[in-house]
N, C-alpha and C positions, 0 to 999 in steps of 0.2 A: 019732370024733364031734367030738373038738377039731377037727380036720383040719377037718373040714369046716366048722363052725362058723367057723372061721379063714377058708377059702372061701369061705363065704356073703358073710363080715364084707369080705372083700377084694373081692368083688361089688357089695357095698354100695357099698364107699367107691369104688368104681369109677365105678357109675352115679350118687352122688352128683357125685365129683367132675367127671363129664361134666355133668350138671345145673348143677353150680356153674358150670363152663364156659358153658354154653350160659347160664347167666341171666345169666354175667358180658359176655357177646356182644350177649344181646341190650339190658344197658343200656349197651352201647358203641355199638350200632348206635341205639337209641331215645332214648335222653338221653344220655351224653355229646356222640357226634358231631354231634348238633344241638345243642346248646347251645354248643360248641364254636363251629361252624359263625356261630351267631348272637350270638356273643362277638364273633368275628371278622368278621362284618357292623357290626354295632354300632361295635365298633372302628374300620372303614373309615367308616362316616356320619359316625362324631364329626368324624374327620379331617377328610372333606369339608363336614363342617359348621365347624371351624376354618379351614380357608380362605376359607368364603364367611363366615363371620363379620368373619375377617380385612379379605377383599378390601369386606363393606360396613361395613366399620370403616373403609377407606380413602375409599372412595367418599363415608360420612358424611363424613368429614372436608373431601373435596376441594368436596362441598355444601354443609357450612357456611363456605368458602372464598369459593366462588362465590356464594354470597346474601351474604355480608360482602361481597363486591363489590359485588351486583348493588346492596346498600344505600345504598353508598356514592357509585355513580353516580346513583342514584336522588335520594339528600342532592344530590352536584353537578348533578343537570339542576334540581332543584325549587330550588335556589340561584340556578343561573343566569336558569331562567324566573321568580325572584321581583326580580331584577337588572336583567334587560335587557328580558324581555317585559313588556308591559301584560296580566299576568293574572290570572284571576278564576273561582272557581267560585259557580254562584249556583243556587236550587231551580228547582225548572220554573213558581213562579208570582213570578219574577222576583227575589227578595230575597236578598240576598247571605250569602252561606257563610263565602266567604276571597276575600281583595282583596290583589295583590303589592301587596311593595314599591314597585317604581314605578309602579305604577297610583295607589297612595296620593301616592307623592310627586308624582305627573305632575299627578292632579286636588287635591290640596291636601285628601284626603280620610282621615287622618290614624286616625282612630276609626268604628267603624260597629255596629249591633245585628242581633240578626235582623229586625228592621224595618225595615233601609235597602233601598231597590230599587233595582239596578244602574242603571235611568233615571236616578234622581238623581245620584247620582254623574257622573253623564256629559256631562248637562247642567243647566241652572235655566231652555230654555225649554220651556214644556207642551207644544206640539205636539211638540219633538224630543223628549223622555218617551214620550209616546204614542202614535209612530212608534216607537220602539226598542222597548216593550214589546209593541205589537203584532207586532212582525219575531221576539223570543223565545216567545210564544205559536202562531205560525202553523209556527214552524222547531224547534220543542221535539222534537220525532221524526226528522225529516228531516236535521238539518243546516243548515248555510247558511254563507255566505260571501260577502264583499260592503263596500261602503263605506257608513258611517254621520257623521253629523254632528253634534257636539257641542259646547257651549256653558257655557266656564269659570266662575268666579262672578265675576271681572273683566270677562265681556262677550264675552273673545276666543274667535273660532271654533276650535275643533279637528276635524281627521278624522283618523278610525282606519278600517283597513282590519280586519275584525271577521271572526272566523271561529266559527259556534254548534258546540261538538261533542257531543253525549247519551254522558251517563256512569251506569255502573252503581256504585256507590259498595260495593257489598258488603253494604251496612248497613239492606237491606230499601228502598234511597231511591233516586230518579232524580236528577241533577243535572245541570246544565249546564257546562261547560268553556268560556270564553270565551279565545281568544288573538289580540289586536289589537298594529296593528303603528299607528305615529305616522306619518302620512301628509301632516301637515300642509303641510309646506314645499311637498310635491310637489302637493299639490292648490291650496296657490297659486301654483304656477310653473303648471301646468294650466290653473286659472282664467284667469291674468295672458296666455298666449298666445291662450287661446280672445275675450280680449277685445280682444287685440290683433290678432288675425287677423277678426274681427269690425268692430272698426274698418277697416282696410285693407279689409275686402269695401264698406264700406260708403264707404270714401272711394273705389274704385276704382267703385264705383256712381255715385258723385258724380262724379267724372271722367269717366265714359262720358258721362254727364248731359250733362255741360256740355261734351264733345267732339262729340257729338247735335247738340246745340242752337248750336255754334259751326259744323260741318259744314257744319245747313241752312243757318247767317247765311251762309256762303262759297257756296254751293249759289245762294243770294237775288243776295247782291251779284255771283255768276258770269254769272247768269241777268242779273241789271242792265247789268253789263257789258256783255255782249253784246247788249242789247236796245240800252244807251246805243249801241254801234259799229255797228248796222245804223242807228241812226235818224240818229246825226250822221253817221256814213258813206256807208254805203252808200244810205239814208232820203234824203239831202240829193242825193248823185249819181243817184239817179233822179229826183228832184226838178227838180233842176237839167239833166237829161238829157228830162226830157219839158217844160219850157221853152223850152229850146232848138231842141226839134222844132217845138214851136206856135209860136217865131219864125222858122221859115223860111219864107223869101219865094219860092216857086221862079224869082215872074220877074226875083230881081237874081241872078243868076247866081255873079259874084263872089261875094256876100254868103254865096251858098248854100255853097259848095263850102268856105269859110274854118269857117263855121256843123258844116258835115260832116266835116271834120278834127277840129273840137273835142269833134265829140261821137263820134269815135273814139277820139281820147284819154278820153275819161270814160267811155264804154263798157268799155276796157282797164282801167281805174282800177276800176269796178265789178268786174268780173272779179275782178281780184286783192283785191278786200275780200273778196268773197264766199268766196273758195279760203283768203284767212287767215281769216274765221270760220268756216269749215266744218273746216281744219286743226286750229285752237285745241281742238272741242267733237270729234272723233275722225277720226283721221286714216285715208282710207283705206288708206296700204301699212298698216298695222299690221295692218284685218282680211284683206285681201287677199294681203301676204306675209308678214308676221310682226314680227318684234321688231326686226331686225336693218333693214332696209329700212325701216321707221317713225322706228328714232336719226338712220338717214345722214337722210333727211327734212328731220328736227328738225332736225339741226345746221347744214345746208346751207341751211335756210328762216331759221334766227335769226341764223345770221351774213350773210346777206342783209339781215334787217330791222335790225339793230341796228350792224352793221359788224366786231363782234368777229370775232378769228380762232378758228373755233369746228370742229372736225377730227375726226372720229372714225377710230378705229384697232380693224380686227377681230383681232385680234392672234392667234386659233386657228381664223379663216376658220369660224366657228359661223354656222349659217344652219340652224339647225333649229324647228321650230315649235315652242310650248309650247301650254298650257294657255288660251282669251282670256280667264278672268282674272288668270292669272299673267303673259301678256303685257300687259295692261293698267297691269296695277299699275306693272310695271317701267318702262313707259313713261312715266305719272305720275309715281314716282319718280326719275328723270331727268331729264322736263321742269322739277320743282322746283328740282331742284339746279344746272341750268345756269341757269336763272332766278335762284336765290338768288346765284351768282356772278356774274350781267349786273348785277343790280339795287344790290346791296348790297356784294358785293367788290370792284368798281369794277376788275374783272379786264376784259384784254385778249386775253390766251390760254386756248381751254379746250381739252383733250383727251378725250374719252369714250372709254374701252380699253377693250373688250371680248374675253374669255378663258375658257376653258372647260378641264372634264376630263369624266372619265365619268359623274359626279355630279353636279356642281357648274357652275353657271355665274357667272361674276362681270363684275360692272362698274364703273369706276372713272371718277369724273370729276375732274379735276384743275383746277385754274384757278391762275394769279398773281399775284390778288389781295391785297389787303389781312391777309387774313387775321385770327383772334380769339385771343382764350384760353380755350379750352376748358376750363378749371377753373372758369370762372365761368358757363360755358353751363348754364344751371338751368330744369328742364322746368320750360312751365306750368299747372299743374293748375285755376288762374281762367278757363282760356279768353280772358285779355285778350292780346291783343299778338297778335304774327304767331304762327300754328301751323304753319306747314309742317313745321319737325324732329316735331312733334308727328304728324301726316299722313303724312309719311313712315314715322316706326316703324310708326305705324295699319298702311300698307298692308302692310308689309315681314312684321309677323306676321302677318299676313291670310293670304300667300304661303306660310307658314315659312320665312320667312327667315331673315339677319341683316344688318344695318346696323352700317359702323366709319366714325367721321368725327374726321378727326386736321388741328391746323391750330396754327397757331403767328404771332403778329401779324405781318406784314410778310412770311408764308412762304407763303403762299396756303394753300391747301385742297384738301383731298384725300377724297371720300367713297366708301366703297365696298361694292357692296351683292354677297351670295352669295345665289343662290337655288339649291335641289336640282333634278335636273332628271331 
């Protein structure tokens, strides 16, 4: 009975100790090993939670780095723009906020309330107020940009180039940003050309004017002229040529035949008046052959009438047609100039050189004359006196040309004209 009882007891402790077993299992598999588990989770978070704490421990730091900068440039621009820019923040119903440094020191405007309105400041006249207030009223949303004009309390004008910008201030309030630049100088070097290029239009007006109106007087006394040289001339040899007819007598024979000679001489005489005034007012080689054949003409016609040795020289054999008003011109401009050398250089010798390339045509008249000094040759804009140099440029830019005239006293003269071709 012990025995067995001993038996049972060993039975007991058997399936106890498996019981113990098993509940010790199962709080190793149900709570330690998850607690465990979640020790060591826990463990691992913190960790990664000490790095990231770490790394925005750095990160703060390297931010407040970076805003200690950003402060500090902020300090230097708001320095600099209270230094060197004219600026200004002011509310959207025009009254001023904060006014730079130079903007104080620029308008002599030293002190201000919330009562001052950037108008006054700017200026002391009413309309230029009233204009700038209405320009921040119309551009309070928009923006804007642009030149303003204002008026010191000494009188003198200033201009700023003004730029409006809309600011949100943070502070529940709209504001304006004004940044103006001193524009002064340059708006009166602006001014100061626009008045002087305004003059010149207007004295080049006046010049055309009185280049007009001396034209037609040359145009008048051309037309006189010529009316004078048919009426003493040619006027008088017909005159004197239908006289001479109603005095012939057929029946003195003699009489008649001596009578008929003479009025072939003055018949001839007629002739050649009529062929120089018909040359003088347009020549026909010029429309008939051109430019070239109109000079030889010219030259060969006035060293005939006047005696001068007067020569032309085709120097690149050019015989091409131009333009008839660029033909005309040049022909005008040559007849002046061998004229101004018969009349006034008191020259003997003249040469006309003519020379070309593929562009360009040129013509030189030469004489050895008297000659001038050209340092004193001074255009004239009264229209009094002789204008041929003046007529000539006339024609020369008419053409596109250019005109060089070089001369030296006692050295004669040399003019020479390029026309494109």
């Amino acid at each position: 009975e012990a025995t067995l009882k001993v038996e049972k007891l060993q039975k007991l402790e058997f399936i106890l100790l498996i019981v113990t077993l098993a509940i010790l299992l199962a709080e190793f598999l149900f709570i330690f090993w998850p607690a465990a588990k979640r020790t060591k989770q826990t463990i691992k978070n913190l960790l990664v939670s000490e790095e990231k704490a770490k790394e925005m421990a750095f990160n703060a730091d390297a931010l407040s780095q970076a805003k200690e900068k950003s402060v500090n440039q902020l300090k230097a621009l708001s320095l600099v723009m209270e230094q060197t820019l004219l600026f200004a923040r002011i509310s959207l119903d025009g009254y001023l906020i904060h006014l730079g440094n130079k903007f104080s020191s620029r308008f002599n405007y030293r002190s201000f309330s919330s009562t001052t309105k950037f108008s006054e400041v700017i200026s002391t006249d009413k309309k230029e107020q009233e204009y700038i207030e209405t320009l921040l009223a119309n551009h309070q949303n928009t923006g804007w940009q642009g030149e303003i004009k204002g008026t010191l309390a000494n009188g003198e004008a200033i201009w700023l180039e003004m730029s409006i910008i809309p600011y949100h201030s943070g502070e529940q309030k709209d504001e304006l940003l004004l940044i103006c630049f001193d524009i002064t100088e340059r708006k009166k070097a602006q001014l100061q050309i626009e008045r002087l290029t305004k003059e010149r239009f207007e004295a080049k007006i006046d010049q055309q004017k009185t280049l007009s109106a001396k034209i037609i007087e040359n145009q008048e006394q051309e037309q006189n002229r010529i009316a004078k040289d048919i009426h003493d001339g040619i006027g008088q040899m017909l005159t004197g040529l239908k006289f001479n007819i109603e005095s012939i007598d057929v029946k003195n024979t003699e009489r008649t035949a001596e009578k008929i000679e003479h009025l072939k001489e003055l018949t001839t005489n007629i002739i050649k008046g009529v062929r120089t005034a018909t040359f003088n007012l347009t020549p026909p080689e010029l429309t008939d052959h051109g430019i070239v054949p109109a000079l030889t003409k010219l030259s060969q016609e006035l060293a005939k009438f006047t005696g001068k040795n007067i020569v032309l020289f085709n120097k690149t054999e050019f015989n091409d047609r131009l333009d008839s008003l660029t033909e005309i011109n040049i022909y005008r401009i040559t007849q002046e100039a061998v004229n101004n050398a018969i009349k006034y250089a008191e020259s003997t010798h003249i040469i006309i050189t003519i020379s070309h390339s593929k562009e360009l045509l040129s013509i030189t008249i030469d004489d050895n004359g008297r000659g001038f000094d050209t340092n004193k040759l001074k255009p004239r804009e009264n229209g009094e006196g002789g204008m041929g140099l003046t007529f000539m440029k006339e024609r020369i830019n008419y053409i596109n040309g250019r005109l060089f005239m070089s001369s030296n006293p006692g050295e004669g003269t040399r003019v020479t004209m390029n026309v494109p071709i």
